[in-house]
C-alpha positions, 0 to 999 in steps of 0.5 A, a space after each residue: 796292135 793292128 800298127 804292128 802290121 802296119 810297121 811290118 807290112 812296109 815290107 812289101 815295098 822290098 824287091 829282090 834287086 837284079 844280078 848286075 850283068 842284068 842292069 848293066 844289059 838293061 842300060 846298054 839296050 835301054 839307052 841304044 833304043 831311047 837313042 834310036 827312037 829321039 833319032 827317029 823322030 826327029 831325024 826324018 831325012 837320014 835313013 833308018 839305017 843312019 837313025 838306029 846307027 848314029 842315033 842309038 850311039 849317040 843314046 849309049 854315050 849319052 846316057 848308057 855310058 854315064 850311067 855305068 860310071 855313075 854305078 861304079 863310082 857310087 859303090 865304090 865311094 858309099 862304101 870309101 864313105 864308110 856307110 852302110 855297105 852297098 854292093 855293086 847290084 843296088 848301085 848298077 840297078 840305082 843307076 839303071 832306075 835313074 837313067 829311065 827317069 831321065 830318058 823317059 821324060 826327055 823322049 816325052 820332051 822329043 815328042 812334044 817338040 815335033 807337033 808344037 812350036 816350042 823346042 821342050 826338048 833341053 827344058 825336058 832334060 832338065 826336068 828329068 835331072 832334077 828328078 833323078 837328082 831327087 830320087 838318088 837322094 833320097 834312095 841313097 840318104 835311106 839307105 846307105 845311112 851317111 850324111 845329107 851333104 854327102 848323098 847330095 854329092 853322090 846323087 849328082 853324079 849321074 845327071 852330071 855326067 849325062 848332061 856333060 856328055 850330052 854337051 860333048 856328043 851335041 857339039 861333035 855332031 848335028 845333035 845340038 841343032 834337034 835338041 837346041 842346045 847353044 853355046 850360049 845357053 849352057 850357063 842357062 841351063 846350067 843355072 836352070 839344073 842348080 835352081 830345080 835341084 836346090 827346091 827339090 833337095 830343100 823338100 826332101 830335107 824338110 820332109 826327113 826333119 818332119 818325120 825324123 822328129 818324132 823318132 828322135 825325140 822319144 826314142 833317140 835314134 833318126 828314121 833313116 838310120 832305123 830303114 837303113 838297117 831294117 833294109 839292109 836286114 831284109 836285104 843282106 840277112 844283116 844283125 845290125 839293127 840289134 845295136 839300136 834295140 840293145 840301146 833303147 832295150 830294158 832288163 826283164 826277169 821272165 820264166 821258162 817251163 822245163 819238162 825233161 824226159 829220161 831214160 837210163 841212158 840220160 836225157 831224152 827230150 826237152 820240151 821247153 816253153 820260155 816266157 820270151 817272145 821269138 820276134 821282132 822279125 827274120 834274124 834279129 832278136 829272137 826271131 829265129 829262138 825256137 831253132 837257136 834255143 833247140 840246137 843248143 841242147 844235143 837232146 831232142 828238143 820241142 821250144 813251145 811257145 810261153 805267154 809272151 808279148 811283143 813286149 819280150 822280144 830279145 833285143 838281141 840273139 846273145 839274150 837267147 843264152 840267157 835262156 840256155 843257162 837258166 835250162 842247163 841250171 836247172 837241169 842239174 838238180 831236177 826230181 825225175 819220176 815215172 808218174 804221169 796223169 792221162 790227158 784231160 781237155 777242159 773248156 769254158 765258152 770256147 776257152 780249151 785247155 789241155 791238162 796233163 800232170 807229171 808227178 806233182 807238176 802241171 802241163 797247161 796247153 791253152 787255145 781258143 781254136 776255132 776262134 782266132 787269137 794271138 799271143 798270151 800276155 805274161 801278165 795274163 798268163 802267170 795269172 793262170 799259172 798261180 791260179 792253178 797251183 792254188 786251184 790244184 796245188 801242184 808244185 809246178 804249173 806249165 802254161 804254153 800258148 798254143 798259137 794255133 788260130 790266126 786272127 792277127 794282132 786283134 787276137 792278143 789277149 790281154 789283161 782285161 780281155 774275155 778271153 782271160 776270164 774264159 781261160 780262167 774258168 777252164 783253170 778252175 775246172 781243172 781237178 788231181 786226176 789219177 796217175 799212173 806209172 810206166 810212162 812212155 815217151 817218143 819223139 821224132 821230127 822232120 824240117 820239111 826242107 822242101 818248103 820254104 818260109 814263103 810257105 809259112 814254114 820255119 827252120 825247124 819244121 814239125 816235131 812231135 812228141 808222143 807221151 802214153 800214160 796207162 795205154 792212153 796216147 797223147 800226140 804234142 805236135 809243134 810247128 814251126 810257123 808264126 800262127 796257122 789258119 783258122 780250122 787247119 788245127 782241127 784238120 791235124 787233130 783228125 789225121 793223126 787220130 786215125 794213126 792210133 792216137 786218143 788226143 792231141 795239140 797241136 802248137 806253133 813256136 811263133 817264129 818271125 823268121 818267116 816273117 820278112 813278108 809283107 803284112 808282117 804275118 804269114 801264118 801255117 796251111 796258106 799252101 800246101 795244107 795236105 802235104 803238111 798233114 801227111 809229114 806230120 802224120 808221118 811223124 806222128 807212127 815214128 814217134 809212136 814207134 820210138 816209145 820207150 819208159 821214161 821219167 819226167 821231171 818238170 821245173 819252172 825256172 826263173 830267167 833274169 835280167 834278160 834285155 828286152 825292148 820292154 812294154 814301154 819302148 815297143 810300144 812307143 817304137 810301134 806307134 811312133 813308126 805307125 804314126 810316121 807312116 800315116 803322117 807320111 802319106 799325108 805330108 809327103 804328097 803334098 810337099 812332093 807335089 807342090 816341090 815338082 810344081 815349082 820346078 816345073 813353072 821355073 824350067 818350062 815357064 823361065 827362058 834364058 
């Protein structure tokens, strides 16, 4: 679904917020020069002295001074107010957003007034006010997830205070002459702010109601309190969206592919594949269950990726024990053998399988590469599954989803796509190959820590896992990485195979902690594509020399009443929020635009 980009993509609108010392210099400085400029230009007699001394104080009072109170007390009562935790840089950076608004339209205003008849400069106030007004609000109501009445209360305190304090410099000193503020038109003024800010507050209230609406109805929960969380997760790293999706989450029972690997001093490597999605994004759910799911079990680890949709996202990161107890079950009572096949790779019109038995178990390692796809569906998936246990009548059959040539969400192979019947004629070519015993195995991976998430790189970096069956080795590379680029699998495959390797796959876990980017997608080999290659081959001759004789036994074991946001709900919850923002581009200028038009004929147009 291309929507799923577009929900994702609203990341891009997230910034990382300035340390506070910073705003707090950036208001200070800003409303000394916005007051040494207005004094400047319209106080030609005093000398430039005077001007950068009287003028820029004046500035700072007016609205430096105030909006360093405002700062302090919005953090300060959002969080008495008991919303969504606010810290002092979002505020002190709210309040330094808002001061510009306000300073930029009155020196406008400043300007203006000095080549016309008309004094703009109060109506030009006025103006700036009721649009920080209307951006604190909405800022705020988005954010903080409390009520109307109470961000209404909250995003008055700054035009108050810079309107009260300019009101006190103006009639302590000769600023109320340049400016034309009376004692007689402050009731006017006054009346002027009240009227704007009521037109502006009734449009953003109507546009909430229109684009909240939907949301409520199929789902029941309000956008806002929705972008609250998901802000406040890009933000602060916070969980809390999880209790939303926990709410409107269904049960699912699902399969995890277990191959297990022994030596006589216990078990040596897991390479697991579960039919659970690793997403919605970052932290929540189970974006980060590659690396969760690994570091439960003291052995060495691989959690490849399972034929899984968007479908199976975990409402939560507890949903990942679920998984764990299905593996630590189904350890316990597991045949171990020394037999293994070599490995086979089989193609049907592009489709390329990658085949390997152990005992009498199938490993199916699926890709399209070098075309482009993304996720398996389940359904598509145990399809081929049970295809190849009565194709070749193994006891288990694995199928794991290499997720390995990015093409987007476009990519997904679903039920009645061309893809599933290319796959399922790559199955049936698959035959009993011979095996062998002496397996040997070795394993070794590397977090590549010095690559960030930016990168395209998750926690776990790159593990790999070499399996030699009758002097054939095989390389199963996993990255931790949502997808990689089109052609760099190939690139890989080439590397490592000078290192002493017949055959290899290379895999993505398709982890979503990475995916706090804009677009929602950020697939391996964007950047630094030979210095990943070199890693992996590094870890490619470790794994080499680490082969010992093993055993292996594989088990496909059923996962129950997992809680996943379900077909239904994540597809609703996708397209309900990809509706909204394409409503919203419409609906949202037009309502905007003809809001500001009227509080711009009521200041400039109406005199007291």
């Amino acid at each position: 679904m291309s929507s799923v980009k577009n929900v994702t993509g609203l990341s891009k609108y997230m910034v990382s917020l300035p340390k506070t010392k910073i705003s707090l210099f950036s208001i200070i400085f800003v409303s000394f020069a916005v007051g040494i400029i207005a004094s400047l230009i319209e106080s030609s007699e005093l000398s430039i002295l005077n001007n950068v001394i009287y003028g820029g104080t004046a500035g700072f009072f007016i609205f430096g001074f105030s909006s360093i109170m405002t700062g302090g007390l919005t953090q300060y009562i959002v969080n008495t107010f008991q919303g969504r935790k606010m810290k002092m840089k979002q505020s002190m950076f709210l309040a330094f957003i808002s001061m510009m608004i306000i300073a930029l339209i009155y020196l406008l205003g400043v300007v203006i007034s000095e080549f016309t008849l008309y004094n703009y400069i109060v109506d030009s106030l006025i103006f700036g006010f009721a649009l920080a007004f209307a951006f604190r609000i909405i800022v705020i109501w988005a954010t903080s997830n409390i009520s109307l009445s109470k961000s209404v209360f909250l995003a008055s305190f700054q035009p108050a205070l810079i309107f009260s304090m300019l009101t006190v410099v103006a009639f302590l000193t000769s600023i109320a002459t340049h400016i034309g503020l009376g004692y007689f038109s402050i009731l006017g003024v006054v009346i002027k702010i009240i009227i704007a800010a009521l037109i502006l507050m009734m449009a953003i209230y109507s546009f909430v109601m229109v684009i909240e609406s939907p949301m409520r109805k199929n789902l029941g929960i309000g956008v806002l309190e929705l972008l609250s969380l998901f802000i406040s997760h890009l933000s602060e790293g916070s969980s809390s969206m999880e209790k939303i999706f926990e709410d409107i989450g269904e049960p699912i029972d699902t399969l995890v592919g277990i191959t297990s690997f022994k030596t006589e001093n216990g078990i040596k490597s897991l390479f697991l594949s579960p039919c659970v999605h690793p997403g919605p994004i970052g932290s929540i759910g189970g974006g980060n269950m590659p690396t969760i799911l690994a570091d439960k079990f003291k052995h060495f680890t691989m959690v490849s990726h399972g034929p899984s949709t968007h479908d199976f996202n975990p409402v939560s990161t507890k949903e990942i024990d679920k998984i764990e107890e299905a593996v630590l079950k189904s350890l316990k009572d597991m045949d171990y053998s020394s037999k293994a096949s070599e490995f086979v790779r089989v193609e049907n019109n592009g489709a390329k399988i990658g085949v390997q038995y152990f005992n009498n178990n199938l490993m199916m390692l699926a890709t399209l590469s070098p075309k482009g796809f993304d996720d398996i569906d389940f359904g598509v998936g145990l399809s081929l599954m049970n295809l190849a246990k009565s194709k070749c009548g193994p006891e288990n059959a694995i199928l794991i989803d290499c997720h390995n040539c990015f093409k987007g969400e476009k990519g997904r192979i679903l039920p009645g796509n061309k893809e599933v019947f290319d796959l399922m004629g790559a199955v049936e070519k698959i035959e009993a190959y011979p095996q062998y015993d002496h397996l040997k195995m070795g394993c070794y991976g590397d977090p590549i820590k010095d690559m960030s998430r930016e990168e395209g790189v998750g926690e776990s970096g790159v593990k790999v896992m070499v399996i030699e069956v009758n002097h054939q080795k095989t390389g199963y590379i996993l990255l931790d990485a949502n997808n990689m680029v089109e052609g760099f699998r190939e690139k890989i495959i080439k590397h490592v195979k000078k290192l002493g390797l017949e055959y290899a796959e290379v895999m993505t876990t398709d982890t979503h902690s990475i995916n706090t980017l804009a677009g929602g997608h950020n697939p391996i080999g964007m950047e630094k594509q030979e210095e990943i290659i070199r890693i992996i081959g590094d870890c490619t001759l470790k794994a080499i020399e680490d082969l010992e004789k093993v055993e292996v036994a594989v088990k496909v074991a059923k996962i129950s009443n997992i809680k996943t946001l379900g077909p239904t709900n994540a597809t609703e919850l996708v397209t309900t929020i990809s509706s909204i923002v394409a409503v919203s581009r419409i609906f949202a200028p037009f309502i905007f635009i003809l809001a500001l038009f009227f509080v711009f004929i009521w200041i400039f147009y109406w005199a007291f």
